[in-house]
N, C-alpha and C positions, 0 to 999 in steps of 0.2 A: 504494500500500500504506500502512497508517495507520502508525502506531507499535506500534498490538495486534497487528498481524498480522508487521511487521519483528519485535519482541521474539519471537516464537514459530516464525518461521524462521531466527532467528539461535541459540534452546534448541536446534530440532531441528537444528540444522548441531552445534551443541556433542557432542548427543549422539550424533550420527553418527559421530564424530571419537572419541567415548569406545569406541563400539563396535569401532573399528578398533585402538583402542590393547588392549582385550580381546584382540581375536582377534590380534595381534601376542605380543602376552603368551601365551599358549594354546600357538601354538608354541614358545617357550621353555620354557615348560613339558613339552612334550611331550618335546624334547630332554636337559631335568634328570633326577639320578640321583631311584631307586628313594625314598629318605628325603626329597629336597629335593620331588618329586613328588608329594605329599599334602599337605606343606603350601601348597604351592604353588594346588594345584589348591582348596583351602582357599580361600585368599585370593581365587582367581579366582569362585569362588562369591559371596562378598561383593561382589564390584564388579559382580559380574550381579544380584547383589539391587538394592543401591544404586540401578546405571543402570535396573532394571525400576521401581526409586523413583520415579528422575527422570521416566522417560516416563510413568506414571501422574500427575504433579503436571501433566506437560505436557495430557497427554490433560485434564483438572481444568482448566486453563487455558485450552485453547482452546473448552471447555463453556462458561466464566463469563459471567456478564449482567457487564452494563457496570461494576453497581456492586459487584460480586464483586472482579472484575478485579485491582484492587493488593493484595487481601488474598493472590489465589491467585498472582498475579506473587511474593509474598514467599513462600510456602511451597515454589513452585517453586525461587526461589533458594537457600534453606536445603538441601532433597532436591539440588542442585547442587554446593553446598558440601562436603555431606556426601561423595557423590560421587567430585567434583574431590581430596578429601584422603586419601580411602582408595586411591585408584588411585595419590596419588604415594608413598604409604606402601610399595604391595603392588611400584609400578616399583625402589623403592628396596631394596628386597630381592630381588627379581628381580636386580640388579645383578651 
């Protein structure tokens, strides 16, 4: 496996792992009162935009010609960021 290909099984492991941390959340949600419930489900919407971000940048990366490659590597990691910071926002209220 190259490096192009490790870097883009190690995104989709990432965001495998993000999707679990959703539907983990989802259930709490489910559980919260009536009030806390809406926002909640709020926020869970965001972090499914977000990760449909990421998997779109991924999808965008494993398309690229060679010399695309570190431009779409870095747009990927940005859509990740964004990502990775909204979910520990939305875990943190969750709390």
């Amino acid at each position: 496996m190259t490096t192009r290909e490790d870097y883009i099984e190690k995104a989709k492991a990432k965001i495998d792992e993000m999707n679990a941390e959703i539907e983990k959340q989802k259930a709490r949600v489910d559980e919260a009162g009536a009030d806390a419930r809406i926002k909640y489900r709020e926020e869970l919407e965001q972090m499914r935009n977000r990760r449909d971000e990421a998997e779109a940048q991924l999808t965008r990366l494993r398309d690229a010609s060679d010399d695309a490659w570190q431009d779409m590597k870095a747009g990927f990691e940005s859509a990740w960021e964004s990502l990775s910071s909204s979910m520990e926002n939305a875990m943190a209220r969750f709390r």
